[in-house]
C-alpha positions as CSV (number, residue, x, y, z in Angstrom):
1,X,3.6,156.9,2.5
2,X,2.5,154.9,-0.4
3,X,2.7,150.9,0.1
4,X,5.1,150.4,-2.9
5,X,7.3,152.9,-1.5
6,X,6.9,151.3,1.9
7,X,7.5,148.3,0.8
8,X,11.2,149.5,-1.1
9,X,12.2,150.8,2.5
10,X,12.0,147.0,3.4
11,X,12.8,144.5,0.7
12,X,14.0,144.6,-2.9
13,X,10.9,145.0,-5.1
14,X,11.6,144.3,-8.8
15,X,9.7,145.8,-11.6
16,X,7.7,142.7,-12.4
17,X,6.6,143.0,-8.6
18,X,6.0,146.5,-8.5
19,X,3.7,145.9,-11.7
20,X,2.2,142.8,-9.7
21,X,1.1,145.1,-7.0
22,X,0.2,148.4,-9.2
23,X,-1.9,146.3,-10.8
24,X,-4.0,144.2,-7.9
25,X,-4.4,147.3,-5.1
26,X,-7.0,150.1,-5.4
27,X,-6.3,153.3,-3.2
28,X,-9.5,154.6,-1.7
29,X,-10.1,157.7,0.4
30,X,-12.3,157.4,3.5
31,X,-13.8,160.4,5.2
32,X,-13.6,161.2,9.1
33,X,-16.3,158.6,10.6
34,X,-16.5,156.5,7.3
35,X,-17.3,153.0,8.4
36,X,-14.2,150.8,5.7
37,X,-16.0,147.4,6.9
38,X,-18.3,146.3,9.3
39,X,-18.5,143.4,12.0
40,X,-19.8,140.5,10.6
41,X,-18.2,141.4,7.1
42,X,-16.2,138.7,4.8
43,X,-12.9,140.1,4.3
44,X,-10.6,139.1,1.1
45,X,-8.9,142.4,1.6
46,X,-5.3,144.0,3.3
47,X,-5.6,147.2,4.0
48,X,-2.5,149.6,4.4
49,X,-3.4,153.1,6.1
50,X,-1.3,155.4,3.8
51,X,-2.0,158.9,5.8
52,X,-4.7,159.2,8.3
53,X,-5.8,157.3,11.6
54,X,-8.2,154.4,12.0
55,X,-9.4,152.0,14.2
56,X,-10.5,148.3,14.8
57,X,-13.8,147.7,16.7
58,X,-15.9,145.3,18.0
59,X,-19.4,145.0,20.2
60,X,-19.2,143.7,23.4
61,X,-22.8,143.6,25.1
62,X,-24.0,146.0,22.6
63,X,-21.1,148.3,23.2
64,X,-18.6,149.6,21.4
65,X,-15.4,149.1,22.2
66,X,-12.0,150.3,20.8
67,X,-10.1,147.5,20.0
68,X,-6.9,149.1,18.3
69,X,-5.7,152.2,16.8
70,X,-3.7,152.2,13.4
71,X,-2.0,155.3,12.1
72,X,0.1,155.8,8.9
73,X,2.4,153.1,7.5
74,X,0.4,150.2,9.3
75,X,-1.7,147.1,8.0
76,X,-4.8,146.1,9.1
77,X,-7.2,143.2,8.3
78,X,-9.5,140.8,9.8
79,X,-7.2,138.2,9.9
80,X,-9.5,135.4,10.6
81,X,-11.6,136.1,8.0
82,X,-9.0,136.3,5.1
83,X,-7.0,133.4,6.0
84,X,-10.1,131.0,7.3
85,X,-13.1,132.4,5.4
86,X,-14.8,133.2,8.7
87,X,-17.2,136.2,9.2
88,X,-14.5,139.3,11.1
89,X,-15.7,139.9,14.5
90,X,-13.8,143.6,13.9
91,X,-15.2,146.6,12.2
92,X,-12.7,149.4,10.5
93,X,-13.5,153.1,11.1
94,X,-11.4,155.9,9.7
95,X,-10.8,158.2,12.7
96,X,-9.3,161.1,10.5
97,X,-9.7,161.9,6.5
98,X,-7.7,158.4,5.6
99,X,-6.1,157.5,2.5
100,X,-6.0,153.7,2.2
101,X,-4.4,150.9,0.0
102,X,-6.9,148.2,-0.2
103,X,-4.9,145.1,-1.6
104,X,-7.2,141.3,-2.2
105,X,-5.2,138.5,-0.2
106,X,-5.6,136.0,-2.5
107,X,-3.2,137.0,-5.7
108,X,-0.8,137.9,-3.0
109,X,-1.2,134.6,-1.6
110,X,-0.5,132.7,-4.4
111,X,2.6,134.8,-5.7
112,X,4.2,133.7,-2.4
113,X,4.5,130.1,-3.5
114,X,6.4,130.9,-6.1
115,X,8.0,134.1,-4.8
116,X,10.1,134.9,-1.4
117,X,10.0,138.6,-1.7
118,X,6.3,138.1,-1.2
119,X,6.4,135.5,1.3
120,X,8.8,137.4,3.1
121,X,6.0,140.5,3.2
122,X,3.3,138.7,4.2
123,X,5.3,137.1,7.5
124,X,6.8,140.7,8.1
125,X,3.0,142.0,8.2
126,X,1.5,139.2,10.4
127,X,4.2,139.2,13.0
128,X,4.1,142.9,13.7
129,X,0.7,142.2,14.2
130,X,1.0,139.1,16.3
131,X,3.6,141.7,17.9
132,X,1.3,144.6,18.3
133,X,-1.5,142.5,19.7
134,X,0.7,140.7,22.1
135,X,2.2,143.5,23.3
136,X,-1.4,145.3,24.2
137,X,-2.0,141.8,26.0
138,X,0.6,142.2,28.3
139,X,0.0,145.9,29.0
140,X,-3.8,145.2,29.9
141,X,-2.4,142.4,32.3
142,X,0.0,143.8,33.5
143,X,0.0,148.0,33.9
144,X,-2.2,150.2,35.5
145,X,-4.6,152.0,33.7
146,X,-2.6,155.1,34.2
147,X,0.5,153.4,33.1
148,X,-1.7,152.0,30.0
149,X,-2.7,155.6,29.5
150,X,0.8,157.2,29.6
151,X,2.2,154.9,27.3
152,X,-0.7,155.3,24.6
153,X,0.1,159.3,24.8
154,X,4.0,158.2,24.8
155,X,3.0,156.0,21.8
156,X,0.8,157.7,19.7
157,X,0.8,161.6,20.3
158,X,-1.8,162.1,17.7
159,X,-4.7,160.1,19.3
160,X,-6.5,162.7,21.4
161,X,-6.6,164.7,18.1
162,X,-8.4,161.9,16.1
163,X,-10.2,159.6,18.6
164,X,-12.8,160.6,20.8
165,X,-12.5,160.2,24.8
166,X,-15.2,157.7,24.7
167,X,-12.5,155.2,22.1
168,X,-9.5,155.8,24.3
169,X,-11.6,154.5,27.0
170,X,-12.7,151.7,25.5
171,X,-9.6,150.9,24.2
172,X,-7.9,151.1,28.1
173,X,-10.4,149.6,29.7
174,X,-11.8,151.5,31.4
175,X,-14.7,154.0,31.9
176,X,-14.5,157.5,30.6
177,X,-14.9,158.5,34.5
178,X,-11.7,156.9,35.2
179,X,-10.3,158.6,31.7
180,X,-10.8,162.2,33.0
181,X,-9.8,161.2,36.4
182,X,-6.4,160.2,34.8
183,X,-6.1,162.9,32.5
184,X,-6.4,165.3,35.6
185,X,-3.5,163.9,37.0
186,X,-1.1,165.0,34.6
């Protein structure tokens, strides 16, 4: 789905808004394994994953490890970076062929002073974020790996065709041992 048309599902997006947005976003098209940004990067940037799959990274004692997994219709940034001007800790890797809306923060920013629609957007798009994430949180303190794992299939029956074994199991927590030892289960 494209992100104006998302956006009409959601809120009442006038022709001077649409215009606003035509005008400020660029659509790019990633290929499978296409790094979008890196760890370390300076982000001024939203990023709406129109078709494909993707995921959020970081290094943890020079490892890779699957942070989250976003398919179609979702947002993803660096959040600390665009809103404090801090270097992202996260890298963005499309997982699939990836069609993505790449929209700068700060004209949107600054339209949201003046305009609720826009305001409205940008709090939809951070608290299913703050949503997501928390959610994860509690499932990591809370379930069993196998539990973790069940619902990730229950969730997002797509993954084991885009992500490797290796991301899902970074992404659990655990090994990719105790992956296949889980899988075998079923």
């Amino acid at each position: 789905m494209q992100l104006l048309d998302y956006f009409k599902e959601l809120y009442h997006i006038n022709d001077d808004l649409e215009q606003f947005f035509d005008s400020i976003m660029e659509v790019r098209d990633f290929a499978k394994g296409e790094l979008i940004f890196e760890p370390g990067t300076y982000l001024k940037y939203f990023y709406f994953i129109e078709s494909g799959f993707t995921r959020m990274y970081y290094y943890k004692n020079r490892r890779e490890i699957t942070h989250y997994f976003f398919g179609p219709n979702t947002f993803s940034s660096g959040s600390e970076s665009v809103f404090y001007g801090k270097p992202t800790i996260f890298g963005f890797q499309a997982l699939a062929p990836s069609r993505i809306c790449i929209v700068p923060f700060a004209p949107v920013q600054e339209l949201a002073d003046t305009d609720i629609t826009v305001n409205k957007i940008i709090q939809t798009v951070l608290l299913d974020s703050l949503i997501n994430f928390s959610n994860r949180f509690y499932k990591t303190q809370f379930e069993t790996a196998h539990e973790r794992y069940n619902a990730l299939i229950e969730e997002n029956p797509e993954l084991f065709q885009n992500a490797s074994l290796g991301h899902i199991a970074s992404y659990l927590g655990i090994s990719q041992q105790t992956l296949s030892v889980i899988r075998g289960m079923k």
